[in-house]
SESELO-644341 format. One line per 4 residues: number of its first residue (from 1); their letters; for each residue x, y, z of C-alpha. Coordinates in pm, whole numbers, always signed. Example, Ala and Ser with C-alpha at 12.3 -4.5 7.8 and 13.67 -1.06 7.14 Angstrom:
! residues 2
1 = as = +1230/-450/+780 ~ +1367/-106/+714 .
***
This chain:
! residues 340
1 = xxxx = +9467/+11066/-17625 ~ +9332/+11382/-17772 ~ +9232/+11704/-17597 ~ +8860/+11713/-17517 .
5 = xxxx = +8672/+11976/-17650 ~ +8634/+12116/-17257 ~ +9049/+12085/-17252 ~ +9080/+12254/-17567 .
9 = xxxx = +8861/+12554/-17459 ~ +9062/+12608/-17127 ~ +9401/+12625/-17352 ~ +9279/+12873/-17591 .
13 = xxxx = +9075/+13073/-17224 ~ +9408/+13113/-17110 ~ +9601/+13196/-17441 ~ +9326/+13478/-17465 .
17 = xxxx = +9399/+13605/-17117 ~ +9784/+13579/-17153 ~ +9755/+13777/-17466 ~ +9516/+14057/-17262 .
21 = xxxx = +9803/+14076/-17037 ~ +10062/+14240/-17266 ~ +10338/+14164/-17067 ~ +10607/+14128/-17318 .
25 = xxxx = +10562/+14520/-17277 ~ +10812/+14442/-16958 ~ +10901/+14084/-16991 ~ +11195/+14025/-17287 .
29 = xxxx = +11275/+13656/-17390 ~ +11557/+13625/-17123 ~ +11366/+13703/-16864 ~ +11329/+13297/-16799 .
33 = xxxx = +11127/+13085/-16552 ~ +10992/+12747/-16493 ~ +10696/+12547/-16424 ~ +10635/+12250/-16268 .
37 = xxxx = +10420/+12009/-16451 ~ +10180/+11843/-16177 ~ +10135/+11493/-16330 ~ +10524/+11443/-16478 .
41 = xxxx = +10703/+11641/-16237 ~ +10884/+11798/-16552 ~ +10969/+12161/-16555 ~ +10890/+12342/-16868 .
45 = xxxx = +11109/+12675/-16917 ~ +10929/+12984/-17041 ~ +11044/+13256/-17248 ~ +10799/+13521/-17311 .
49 = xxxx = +10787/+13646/-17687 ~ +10677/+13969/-17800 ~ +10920/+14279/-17654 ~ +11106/+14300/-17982 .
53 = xxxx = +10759/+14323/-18158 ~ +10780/+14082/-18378 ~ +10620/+13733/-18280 ~ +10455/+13785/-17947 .
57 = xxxx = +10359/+13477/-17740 ~ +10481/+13260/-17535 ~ +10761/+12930/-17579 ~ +10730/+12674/-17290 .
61 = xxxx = +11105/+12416/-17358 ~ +11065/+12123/-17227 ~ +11303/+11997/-16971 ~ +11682/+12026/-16968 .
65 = xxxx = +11718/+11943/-17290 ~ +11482/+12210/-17436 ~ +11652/+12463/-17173 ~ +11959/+12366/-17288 .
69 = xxxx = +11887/+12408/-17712 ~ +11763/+12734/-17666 ~ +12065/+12895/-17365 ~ +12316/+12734/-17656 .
73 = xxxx = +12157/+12976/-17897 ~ +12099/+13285/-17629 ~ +12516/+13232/-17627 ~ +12591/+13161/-17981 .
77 = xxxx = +12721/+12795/-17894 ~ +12504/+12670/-18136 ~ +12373/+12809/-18479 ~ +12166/+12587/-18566 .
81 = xxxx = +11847/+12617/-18704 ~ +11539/+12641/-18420 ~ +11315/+12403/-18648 ~ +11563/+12106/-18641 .
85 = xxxx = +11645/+12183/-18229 ~ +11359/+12303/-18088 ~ +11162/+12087/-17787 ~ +10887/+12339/-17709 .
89 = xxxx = +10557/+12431/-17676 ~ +10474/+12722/-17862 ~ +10167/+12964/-17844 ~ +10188/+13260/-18041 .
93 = xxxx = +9916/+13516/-18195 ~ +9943/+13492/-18578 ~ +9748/+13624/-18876 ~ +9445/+13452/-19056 .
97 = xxxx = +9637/+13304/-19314 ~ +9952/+13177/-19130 ~ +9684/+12899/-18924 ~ +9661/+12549/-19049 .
101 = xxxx = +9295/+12432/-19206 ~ +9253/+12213/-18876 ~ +9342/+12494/-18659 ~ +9087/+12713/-18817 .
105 = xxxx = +8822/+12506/-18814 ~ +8876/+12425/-18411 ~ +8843/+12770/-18320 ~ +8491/+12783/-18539 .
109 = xxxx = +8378/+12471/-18333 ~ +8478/+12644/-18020 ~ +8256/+12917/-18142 ~ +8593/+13156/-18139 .
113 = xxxx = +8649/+13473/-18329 ~ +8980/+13663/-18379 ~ +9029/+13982/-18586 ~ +9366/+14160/-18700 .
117 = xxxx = +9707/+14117/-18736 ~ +9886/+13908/-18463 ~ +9509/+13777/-18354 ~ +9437/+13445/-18438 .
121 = xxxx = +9607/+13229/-18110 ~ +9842/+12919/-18275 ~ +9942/+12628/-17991 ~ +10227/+12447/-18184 .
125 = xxxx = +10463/+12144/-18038 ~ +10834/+12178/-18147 ~ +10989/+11858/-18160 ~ +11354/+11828/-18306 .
129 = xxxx = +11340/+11697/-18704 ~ +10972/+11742/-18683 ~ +10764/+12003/-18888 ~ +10563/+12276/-18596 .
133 = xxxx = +10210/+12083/-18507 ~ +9937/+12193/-18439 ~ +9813/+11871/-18288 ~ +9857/+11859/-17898 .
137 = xxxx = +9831/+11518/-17651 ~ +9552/+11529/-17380 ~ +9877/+11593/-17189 ~ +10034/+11822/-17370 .
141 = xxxx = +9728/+12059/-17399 ~ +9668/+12036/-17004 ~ +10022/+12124/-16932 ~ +10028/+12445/-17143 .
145 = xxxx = +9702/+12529/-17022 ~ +9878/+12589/-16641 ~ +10220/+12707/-16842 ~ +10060/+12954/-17021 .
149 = xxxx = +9849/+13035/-16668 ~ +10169/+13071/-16466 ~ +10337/+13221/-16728 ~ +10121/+13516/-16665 .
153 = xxxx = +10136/+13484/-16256 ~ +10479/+13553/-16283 ~ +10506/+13805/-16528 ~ +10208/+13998/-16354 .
157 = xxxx = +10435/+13929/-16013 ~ +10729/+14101/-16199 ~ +10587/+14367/-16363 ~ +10768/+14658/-16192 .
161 = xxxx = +11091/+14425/-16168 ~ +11143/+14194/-16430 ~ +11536/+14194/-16358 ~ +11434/+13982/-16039 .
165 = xxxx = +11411/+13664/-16255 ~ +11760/+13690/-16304 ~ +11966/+13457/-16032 ~ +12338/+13542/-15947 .
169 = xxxx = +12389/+13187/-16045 ~ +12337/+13168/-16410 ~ +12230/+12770/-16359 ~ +11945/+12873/-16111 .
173 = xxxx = +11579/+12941/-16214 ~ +11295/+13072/-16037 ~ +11021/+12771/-16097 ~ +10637/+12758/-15987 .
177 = xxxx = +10580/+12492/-15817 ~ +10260/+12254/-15749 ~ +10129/+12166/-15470 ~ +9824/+11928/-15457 .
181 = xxxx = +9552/+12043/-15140 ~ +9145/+11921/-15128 ~ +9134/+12246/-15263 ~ +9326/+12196/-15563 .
185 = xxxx = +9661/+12285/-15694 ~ +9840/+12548/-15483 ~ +10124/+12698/-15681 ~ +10428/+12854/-15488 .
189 = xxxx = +10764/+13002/-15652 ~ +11125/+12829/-15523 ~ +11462/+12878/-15716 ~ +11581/+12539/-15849 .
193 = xxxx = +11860/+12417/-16065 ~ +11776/+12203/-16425 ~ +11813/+11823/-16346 ~ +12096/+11697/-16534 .
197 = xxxx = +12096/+11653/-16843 ~ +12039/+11254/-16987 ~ +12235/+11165/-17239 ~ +12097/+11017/-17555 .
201 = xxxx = +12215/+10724/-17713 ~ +12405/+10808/-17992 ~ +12246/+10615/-18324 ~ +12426/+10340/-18454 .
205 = xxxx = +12413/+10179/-18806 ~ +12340/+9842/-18843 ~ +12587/+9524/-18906 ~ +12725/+9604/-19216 .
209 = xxxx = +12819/+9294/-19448 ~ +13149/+9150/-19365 ~ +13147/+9012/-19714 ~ +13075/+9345/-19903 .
213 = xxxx = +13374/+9530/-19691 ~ +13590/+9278/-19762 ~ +13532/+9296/-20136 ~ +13510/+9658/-20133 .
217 = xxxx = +13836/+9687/-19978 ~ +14030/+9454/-20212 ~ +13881/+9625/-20530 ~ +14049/+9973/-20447 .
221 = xxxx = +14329/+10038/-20628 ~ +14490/+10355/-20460 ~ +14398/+10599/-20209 ~ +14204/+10943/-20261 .
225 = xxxx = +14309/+11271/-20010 ~ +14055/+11357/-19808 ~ +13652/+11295/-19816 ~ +13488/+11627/-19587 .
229 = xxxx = +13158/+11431/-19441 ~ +12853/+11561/-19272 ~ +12491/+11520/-19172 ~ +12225/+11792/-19151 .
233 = xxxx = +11866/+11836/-19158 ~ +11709/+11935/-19507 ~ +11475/+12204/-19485 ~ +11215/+12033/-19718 .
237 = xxxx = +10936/+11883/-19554 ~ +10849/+11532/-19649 ~ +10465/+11506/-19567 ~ +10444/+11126/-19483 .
241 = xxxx = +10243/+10961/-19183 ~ +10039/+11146/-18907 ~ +10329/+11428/-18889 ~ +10525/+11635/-19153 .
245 = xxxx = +10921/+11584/-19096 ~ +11228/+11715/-19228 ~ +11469/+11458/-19377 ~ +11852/+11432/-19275 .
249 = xxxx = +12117/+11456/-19543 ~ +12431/+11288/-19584 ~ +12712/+11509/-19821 ~ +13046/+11335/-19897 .
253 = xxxx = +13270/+11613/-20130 ~ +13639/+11569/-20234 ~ +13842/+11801/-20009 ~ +14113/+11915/-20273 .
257 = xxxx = +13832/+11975/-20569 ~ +13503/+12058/-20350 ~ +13307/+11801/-20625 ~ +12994/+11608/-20423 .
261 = xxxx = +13100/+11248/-20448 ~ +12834/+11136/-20271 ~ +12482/+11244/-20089 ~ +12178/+11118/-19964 .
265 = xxxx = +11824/+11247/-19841 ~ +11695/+11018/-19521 ~ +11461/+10974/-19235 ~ +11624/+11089/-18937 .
269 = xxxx = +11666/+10724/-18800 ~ +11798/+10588/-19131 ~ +12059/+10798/-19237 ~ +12336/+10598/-18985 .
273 = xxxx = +12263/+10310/-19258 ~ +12236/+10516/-19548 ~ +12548/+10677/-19496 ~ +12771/+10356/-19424 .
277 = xxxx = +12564/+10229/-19732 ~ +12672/+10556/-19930 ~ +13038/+10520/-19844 ~ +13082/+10160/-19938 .
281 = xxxx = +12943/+10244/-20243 ~ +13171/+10541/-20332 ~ +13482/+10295/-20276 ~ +13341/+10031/-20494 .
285 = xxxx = +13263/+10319/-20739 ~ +13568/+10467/-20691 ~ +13818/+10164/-20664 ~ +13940/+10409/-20423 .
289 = xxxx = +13970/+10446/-20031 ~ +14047/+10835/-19856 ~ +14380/+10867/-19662 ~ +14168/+11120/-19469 .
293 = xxxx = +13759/+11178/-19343 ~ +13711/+11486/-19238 ~ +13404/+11616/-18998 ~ +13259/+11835/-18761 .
297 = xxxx = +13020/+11636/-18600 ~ +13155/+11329/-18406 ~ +12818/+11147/-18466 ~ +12926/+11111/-18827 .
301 = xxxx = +13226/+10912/-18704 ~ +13010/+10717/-18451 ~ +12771/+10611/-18774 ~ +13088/+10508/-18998 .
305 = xxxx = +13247/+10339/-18717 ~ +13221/+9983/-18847 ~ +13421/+10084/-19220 ~ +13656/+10308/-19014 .
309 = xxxx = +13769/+10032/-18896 ~ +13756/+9822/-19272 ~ +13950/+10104/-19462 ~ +14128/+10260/-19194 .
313 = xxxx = +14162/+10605/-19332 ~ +14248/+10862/-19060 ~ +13968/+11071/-18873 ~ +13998/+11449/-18827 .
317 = xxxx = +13717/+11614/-18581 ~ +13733/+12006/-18742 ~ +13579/+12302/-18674 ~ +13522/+12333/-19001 .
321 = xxxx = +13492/+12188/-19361 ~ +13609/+12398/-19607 ~ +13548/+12248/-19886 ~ +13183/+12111/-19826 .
325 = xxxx = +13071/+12409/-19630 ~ +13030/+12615/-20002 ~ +12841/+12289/-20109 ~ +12614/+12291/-19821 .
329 = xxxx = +12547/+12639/-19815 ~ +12449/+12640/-20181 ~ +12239/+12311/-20133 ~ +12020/+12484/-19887 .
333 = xxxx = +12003/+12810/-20038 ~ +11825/+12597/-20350 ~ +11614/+12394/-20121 ~ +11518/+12766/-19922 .
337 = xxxx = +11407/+12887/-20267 ~ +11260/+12607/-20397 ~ +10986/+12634/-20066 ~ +10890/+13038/-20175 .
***
């Protein structure tokens, strides 16, 4: 359900106060805390935005797995990009012309008005693949209304020690908790540990034709060296349904000449089939079969698992891909320029 007008006034109330506050002038982005949603019982994590005076605002990651994209970054475990990783909530304070239409015209119906640089409030979900929305679930807008609210609690609680958020164990957050009285929600702050984290099902392609394999199989004639394989999100948005979403990309490329044999643009739950789709076709193109795959990413051997087993090539995990890496970097340079 969508936020009612009523709900949607509250969110933006509190994105005002928060940004009345100022306290990124003590609080930096590591300085992270929890809160407890009341109705889920899922902790958001908050990082408060603004100290290094760029964006100033506030992200909320959701659960363990948000926690756990954005700590991988904080240590440099992880490089990629935050638009293809992200599971947040996101409330910043943007300029006039960085708002969507829809956004604009919701403050004018809330009879709102902003002025300036860094002004204009923006309430954005992050969802991995997904292009920053400004629409928000009836849920989603109620729980960042008491994020954004506790946010500032606990920053306003910290102001003169902001280094008190920080736990001797690393793995240990300071979280407000709800409470639920006649009188309403009672908050109260305890130091809790993230609930492990769920592992997702890995994506797996569908039942490839036995017949095809078979046939693709018999038609090669030799062997090729090695194929360097991976699968990335594109950073062109493909505006299709309700939502805006980056595509995946698939990128087979010859590891002795660095030529692209193969590639593919997909929706995220399709490329597992259009890569085992791609590869059959490069053999039967081909008339060839690689002595060696090469990747860096063991999805991309989960996806290819059924013609691993058909060609039975061997299977390198890397830490890197020499060859394709120049390819990729190139390929996204050109899509990065192409979206000026």
């Amino acid at each position: 359900m969508n936020p009612t007008i009523e709900q949607w006034k509250a969110l933006y109330e509190e994105a005002i106060s928060f940004k009345q506050s100022k306290c990124w002038e003590w609080m930096t982005n590591a300085h992270m805390f929890g809160v407890k949603n009341p109705e889920s019982g899922e902790v958001g994590y908050c990082s408060i935005l603004g100290n290094g005076g760029e964006v100033f605002g506030l992200s909320v990651y959701m659960g363990t797995k948000g926690l756990n994209s954005i700590m991988r970054m904080f240590s440099g475990e992880s490089d990629e990009d935050p638009r293809f990783a992200q599971d947040a909530l996101l409330l910043s304070f943007d300029n006039r012309d960085e708002l969507y239409p829809r956004e604009l015209k919701q403050i004018k119906e809330l009879g709102l008005k902003f002025r300036g640089a860094h002004a204009w409030p923006t309430l954005r979900v992050y969802e991995p693949g997904f292009v920053p929305w400004p629409v928000l679930t009836q849920e989603q807008a109620l729980f960042f209304t008491w994020a954004i609210q506790q946010a500032r609690e606990i920053a306003m609680e910290h102001r003169h020690d902001p280094d008190a958020l920080f736990h001797e164990d690393e793995e240990t957050f300071l979280v407000r908790v709800p409470s639920r009285t006649e009188g309403g929600i009672v908050w109260s702050n305890q130091w809790l540990q993230p609930e492990p984290l769920e592992e997702m099902p890995t994506l797996q392609a569908d039942p490839v034709d036995e017949l095809r394999l078979t046939k693709a199989k018999k038609s090669a004639k030799g062997s090729a060296s090695i194929w360097e394989i991976d699968c990335f999100f594109a950073p062109i948005p493909v505006d299709e349904g309700e939502r805006p979403f980056y595509p995946k990309m698939f990128l087979i490329v010859d590891g002795s000449s660095g030529q692209i044999l193969k590639h593919g643009l997909s929706e995220k739950t399709q490329i597992a089939n259009d890569l085992v789709d791609g590869f059959i076709a490069l053999v039967e193109q081909l008339k060839l079969v690689p002595s060696e795959i090469w990747a860096t990413n063991e999805e991309v051997y989960v996806y290819l698992r059924q013609v691993l087993r058909a060609f039975e090539p061997q299977a390198y995990l890397t830490d890197e891909l020499p060859a394709l890496e120049d390819t990729k970097a190139s390929m996204l340079h050109y899509f990065g320029a192409g979206m000026r």
